[in-house]
Biopython code that builds the backbone (N, CA, C, O; Angstrom):
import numpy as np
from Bio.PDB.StructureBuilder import StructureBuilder

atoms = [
    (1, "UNK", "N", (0.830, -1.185, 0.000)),
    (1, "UNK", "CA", (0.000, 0.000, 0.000)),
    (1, "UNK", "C", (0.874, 1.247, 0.000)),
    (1, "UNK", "O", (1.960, 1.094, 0.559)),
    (2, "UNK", "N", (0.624, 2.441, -0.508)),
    (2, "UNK", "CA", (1.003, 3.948, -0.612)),
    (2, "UNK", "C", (0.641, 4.359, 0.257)),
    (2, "UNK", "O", (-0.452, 4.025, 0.715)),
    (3, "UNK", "N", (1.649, 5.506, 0.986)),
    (3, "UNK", "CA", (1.080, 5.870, 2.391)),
    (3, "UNK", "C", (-0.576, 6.773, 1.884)),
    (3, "UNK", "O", (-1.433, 6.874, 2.762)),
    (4, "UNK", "N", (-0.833, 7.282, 0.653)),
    (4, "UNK", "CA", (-2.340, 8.012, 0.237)),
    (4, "UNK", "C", (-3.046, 7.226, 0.840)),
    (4, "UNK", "O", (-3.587, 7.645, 1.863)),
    (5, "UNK", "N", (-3.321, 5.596, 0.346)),
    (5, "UNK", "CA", (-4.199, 4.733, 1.274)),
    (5, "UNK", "C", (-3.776, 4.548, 1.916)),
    (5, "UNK", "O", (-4.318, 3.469, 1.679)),
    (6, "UNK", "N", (-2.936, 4.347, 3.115)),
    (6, "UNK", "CA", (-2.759, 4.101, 4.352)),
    (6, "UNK", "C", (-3.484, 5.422, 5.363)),
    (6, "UNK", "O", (-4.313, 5.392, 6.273)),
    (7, "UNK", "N", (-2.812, 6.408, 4.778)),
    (7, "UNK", "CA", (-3.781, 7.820, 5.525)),
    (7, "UNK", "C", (-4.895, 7.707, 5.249)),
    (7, "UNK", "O", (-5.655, 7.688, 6.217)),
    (8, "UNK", "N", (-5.566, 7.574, 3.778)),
    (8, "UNK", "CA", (-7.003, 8.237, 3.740)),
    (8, "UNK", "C", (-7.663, 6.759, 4.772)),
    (8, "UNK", "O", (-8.731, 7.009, 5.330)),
    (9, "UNK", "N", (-7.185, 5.572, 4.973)),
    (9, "UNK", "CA", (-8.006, 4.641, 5.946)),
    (9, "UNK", "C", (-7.851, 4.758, 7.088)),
    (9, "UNK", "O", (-8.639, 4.653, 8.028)),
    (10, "UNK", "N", (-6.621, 5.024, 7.026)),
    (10, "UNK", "CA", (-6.415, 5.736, 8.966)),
    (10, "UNK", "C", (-7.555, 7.262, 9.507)),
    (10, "UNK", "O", (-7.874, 7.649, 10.631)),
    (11, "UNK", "N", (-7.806, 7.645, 8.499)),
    (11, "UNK", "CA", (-8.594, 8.749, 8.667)),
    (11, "UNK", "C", (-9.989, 8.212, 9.066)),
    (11, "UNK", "O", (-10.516, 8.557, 10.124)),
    (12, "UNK", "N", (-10.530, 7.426, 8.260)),
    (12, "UNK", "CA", (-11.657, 6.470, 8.088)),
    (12, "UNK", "C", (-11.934, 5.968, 9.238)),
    (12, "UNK", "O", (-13.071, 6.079, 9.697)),
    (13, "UNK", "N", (-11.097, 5.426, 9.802)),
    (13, "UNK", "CA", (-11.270, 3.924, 10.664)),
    (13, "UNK", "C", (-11.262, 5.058, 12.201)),
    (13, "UNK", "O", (-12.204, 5.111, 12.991)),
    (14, "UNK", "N", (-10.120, 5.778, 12.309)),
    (14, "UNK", "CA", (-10.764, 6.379, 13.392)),
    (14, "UNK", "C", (-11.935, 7.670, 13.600)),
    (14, "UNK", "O", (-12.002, 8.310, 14.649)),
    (15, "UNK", "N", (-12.564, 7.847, 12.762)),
    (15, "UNK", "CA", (-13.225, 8.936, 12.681)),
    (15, "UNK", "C", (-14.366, 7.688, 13.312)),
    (15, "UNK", "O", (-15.099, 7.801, 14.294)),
    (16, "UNK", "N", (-14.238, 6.637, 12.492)),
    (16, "UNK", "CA", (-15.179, 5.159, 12.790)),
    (16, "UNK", "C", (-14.949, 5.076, 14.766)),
    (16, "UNK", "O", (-15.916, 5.039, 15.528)),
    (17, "UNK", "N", (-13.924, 5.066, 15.096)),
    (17, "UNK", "CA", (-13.845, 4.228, 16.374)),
    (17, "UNK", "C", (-14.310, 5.417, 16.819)),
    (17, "UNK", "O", (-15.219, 5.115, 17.592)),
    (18, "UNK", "N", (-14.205, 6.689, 16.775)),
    (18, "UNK", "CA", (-14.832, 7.840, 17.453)),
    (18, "UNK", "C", (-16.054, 7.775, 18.100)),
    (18, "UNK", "O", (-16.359, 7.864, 19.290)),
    (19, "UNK", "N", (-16.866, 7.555, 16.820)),
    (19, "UNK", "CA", (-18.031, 7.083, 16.791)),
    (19, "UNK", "C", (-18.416, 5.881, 17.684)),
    (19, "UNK", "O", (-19.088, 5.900, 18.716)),
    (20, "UNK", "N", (-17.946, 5.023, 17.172)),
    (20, "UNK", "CA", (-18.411, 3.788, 17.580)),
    (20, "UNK", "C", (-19.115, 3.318, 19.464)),
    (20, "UNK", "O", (-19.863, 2.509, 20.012)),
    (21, "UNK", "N", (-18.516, 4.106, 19.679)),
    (21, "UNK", "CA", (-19.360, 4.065, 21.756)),
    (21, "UNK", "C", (-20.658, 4.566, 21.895)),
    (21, "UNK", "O", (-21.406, 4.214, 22.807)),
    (22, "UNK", "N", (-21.122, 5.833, 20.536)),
    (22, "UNK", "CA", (-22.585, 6.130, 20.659)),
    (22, "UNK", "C", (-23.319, 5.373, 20.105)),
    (22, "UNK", "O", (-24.486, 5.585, 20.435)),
    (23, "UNK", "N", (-23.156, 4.242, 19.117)),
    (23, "UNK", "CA", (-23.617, 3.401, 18.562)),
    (23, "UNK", "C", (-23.939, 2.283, 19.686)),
    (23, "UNK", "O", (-23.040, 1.813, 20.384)),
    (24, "UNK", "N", (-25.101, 1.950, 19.790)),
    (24, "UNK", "CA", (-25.442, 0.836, 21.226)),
    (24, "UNK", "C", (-24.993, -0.536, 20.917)),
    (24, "UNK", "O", (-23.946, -1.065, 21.290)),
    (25, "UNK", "N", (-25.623, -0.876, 20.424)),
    (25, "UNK", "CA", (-25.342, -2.913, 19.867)),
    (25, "UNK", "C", (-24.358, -3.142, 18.836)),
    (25, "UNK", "O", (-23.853, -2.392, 18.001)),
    (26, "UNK", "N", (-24.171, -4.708, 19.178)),
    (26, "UNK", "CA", (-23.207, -4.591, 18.077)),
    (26, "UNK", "C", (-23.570, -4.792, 16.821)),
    (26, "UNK", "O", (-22.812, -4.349, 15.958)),
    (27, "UNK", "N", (-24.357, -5.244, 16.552)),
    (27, "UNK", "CA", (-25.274, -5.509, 15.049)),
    (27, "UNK", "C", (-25.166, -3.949, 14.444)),
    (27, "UNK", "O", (-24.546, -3.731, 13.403)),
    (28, "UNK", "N", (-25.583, -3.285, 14.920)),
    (28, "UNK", "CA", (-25.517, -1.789, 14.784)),
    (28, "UNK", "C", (-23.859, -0.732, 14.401)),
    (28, "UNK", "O", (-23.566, 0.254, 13.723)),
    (29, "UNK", "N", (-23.311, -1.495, 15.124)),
    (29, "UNK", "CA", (-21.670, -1.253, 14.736)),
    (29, "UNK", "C", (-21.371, -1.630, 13.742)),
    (29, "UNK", "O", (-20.766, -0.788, 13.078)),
    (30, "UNK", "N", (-21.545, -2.791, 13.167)),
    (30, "UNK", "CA", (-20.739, -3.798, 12.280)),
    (30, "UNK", "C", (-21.822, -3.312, 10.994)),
    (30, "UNK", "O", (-21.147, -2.646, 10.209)),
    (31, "UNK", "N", (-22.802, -3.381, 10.663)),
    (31, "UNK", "CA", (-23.728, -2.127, 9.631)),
    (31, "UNK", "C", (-22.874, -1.365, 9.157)),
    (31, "UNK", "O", (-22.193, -1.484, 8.138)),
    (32, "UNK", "N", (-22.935, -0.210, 10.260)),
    (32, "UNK", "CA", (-21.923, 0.764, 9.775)),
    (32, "UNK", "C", (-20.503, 0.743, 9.629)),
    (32, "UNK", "O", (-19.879, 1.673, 9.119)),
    (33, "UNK", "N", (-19.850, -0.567, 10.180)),
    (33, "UNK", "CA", (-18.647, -0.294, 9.667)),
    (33, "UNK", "C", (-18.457, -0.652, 8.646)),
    (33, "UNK", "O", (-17.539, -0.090, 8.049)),
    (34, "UNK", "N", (-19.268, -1.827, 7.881)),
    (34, "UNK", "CA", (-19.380, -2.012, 6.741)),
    (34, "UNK", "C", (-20.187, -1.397, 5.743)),
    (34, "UNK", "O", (-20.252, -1.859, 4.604)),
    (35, "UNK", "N", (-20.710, -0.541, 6.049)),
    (35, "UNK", "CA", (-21.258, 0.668, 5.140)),
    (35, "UNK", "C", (-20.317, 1.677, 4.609)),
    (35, "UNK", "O", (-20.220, 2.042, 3.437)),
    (36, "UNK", "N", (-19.613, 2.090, 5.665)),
    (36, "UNK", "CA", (-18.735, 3.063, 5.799)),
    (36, "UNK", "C", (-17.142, 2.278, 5.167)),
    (36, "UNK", "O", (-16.309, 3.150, 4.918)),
    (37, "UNK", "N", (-16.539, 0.546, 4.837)),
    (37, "UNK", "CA", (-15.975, 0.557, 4.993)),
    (37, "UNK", "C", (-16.031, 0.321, 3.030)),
    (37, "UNK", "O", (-14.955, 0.197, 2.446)),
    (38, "UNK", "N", (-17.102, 0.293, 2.379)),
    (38, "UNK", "CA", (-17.762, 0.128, 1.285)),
    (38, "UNK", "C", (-17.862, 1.468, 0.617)),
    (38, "UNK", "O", (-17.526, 1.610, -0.559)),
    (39, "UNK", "N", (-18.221, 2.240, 1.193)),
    (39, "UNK", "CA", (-18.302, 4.108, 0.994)),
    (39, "UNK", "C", (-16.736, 4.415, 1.183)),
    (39, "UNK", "O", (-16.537, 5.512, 0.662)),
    (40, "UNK", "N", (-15.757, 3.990, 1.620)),
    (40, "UNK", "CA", (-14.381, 4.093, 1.625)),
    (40, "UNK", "C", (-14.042, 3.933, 0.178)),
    (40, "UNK", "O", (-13.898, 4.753, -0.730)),
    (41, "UNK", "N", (-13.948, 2.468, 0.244)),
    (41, "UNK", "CA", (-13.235, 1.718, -1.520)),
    (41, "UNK", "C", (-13.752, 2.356, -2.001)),
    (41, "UNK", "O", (-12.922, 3.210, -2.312)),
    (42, "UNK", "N", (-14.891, 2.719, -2.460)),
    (42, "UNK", "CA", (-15.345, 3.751, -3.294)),
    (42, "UNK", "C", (-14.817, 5.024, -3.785)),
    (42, "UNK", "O", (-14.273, 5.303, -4.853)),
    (43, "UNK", "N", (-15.143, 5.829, -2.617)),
    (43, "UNK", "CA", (-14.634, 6.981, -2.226)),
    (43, "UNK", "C", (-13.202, 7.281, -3.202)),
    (43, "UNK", "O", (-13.022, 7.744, -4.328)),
    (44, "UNK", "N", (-12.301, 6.744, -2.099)),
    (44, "UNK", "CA", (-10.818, 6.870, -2.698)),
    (44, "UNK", "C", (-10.389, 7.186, -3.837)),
    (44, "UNK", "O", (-10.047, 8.356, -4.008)),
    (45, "UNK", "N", (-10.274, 6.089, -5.093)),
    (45, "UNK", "CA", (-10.689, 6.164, -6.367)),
    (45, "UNK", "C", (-10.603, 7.492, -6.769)),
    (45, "UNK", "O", (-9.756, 8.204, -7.308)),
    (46, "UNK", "N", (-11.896, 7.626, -6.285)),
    (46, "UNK", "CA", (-12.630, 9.165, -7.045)),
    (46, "UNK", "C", (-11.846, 10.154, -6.535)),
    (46, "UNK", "O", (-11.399, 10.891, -7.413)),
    (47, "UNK", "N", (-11.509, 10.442, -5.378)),
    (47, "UNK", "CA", (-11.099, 11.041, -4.988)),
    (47, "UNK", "C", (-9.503, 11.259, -5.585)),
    (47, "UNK", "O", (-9.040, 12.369, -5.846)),
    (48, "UNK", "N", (-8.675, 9.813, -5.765)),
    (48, "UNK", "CA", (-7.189, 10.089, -6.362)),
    (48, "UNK", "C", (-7.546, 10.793, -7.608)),
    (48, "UNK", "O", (-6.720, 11.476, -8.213)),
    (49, "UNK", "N", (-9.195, 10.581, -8.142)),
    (49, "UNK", "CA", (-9.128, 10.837, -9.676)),
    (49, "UNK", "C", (-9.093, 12.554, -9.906)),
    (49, "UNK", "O", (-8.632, 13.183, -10.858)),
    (50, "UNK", "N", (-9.771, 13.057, -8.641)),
    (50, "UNK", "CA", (-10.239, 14.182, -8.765)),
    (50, "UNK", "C", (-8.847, 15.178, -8.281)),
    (50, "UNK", "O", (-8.788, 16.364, -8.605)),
    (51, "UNK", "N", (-7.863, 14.559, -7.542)),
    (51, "UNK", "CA", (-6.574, 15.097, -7.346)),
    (51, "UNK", "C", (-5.348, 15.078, -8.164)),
    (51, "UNK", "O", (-4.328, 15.755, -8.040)),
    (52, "UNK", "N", (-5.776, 13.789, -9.385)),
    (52, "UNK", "CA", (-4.649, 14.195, -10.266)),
    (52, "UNK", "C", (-3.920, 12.901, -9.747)),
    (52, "UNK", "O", (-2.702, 12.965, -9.580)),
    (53, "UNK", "N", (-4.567, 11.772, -9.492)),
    (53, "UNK", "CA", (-3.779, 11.039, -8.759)),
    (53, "UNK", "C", (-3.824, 10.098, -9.947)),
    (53, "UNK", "O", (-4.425, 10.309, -11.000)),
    (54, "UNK", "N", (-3.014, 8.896, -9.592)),
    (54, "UNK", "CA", (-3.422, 7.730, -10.567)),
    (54, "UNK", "C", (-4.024, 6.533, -10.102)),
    (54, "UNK", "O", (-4.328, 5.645, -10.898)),
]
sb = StructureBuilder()
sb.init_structure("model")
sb.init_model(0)
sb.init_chain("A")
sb.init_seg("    ")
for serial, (resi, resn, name, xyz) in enumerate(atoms, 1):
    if name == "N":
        sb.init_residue(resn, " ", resi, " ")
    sb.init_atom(name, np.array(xyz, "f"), 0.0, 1.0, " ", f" {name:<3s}", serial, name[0])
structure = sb.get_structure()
C-alpha cells in the first residue's frame, strides 16, 4: 500500500472508532462499519481521480 491509502483509511477507521461508543449494539456497529468501509473503496478512487492522482 502507498502511504495516500494508508492515511485516507487511517482517517476512516478512526473517525469510525470515534463514533463507535454512541452506537449501542453490536449488530448496529458492524452495519456501519461495513457501510462506511464500502463508501471508503469507493470513495478513494474518485477522490485520487479528482486530485490528479493515478
Amino acid at each position: 500500500m502507498d502511504p495516500v491509502t494508508i492515511a485516507f483509511y487511517a482517517i476512516i477507521c478512526g473517525g469510525l472508532s470515534a463514533a463507535s461508543p454512541a452506537m449501542p449494539r453490536l449488530p448496529v456497529r458492524l452495519a456501519v462499519g461495513a457501510a462506511v468501509g464500502i463508501a471508503a473503496s469507493f470513495a478513494l478512487p474518485v477522490l485520487r481521480g479528482m486530485a490528479g492522482g493515478y
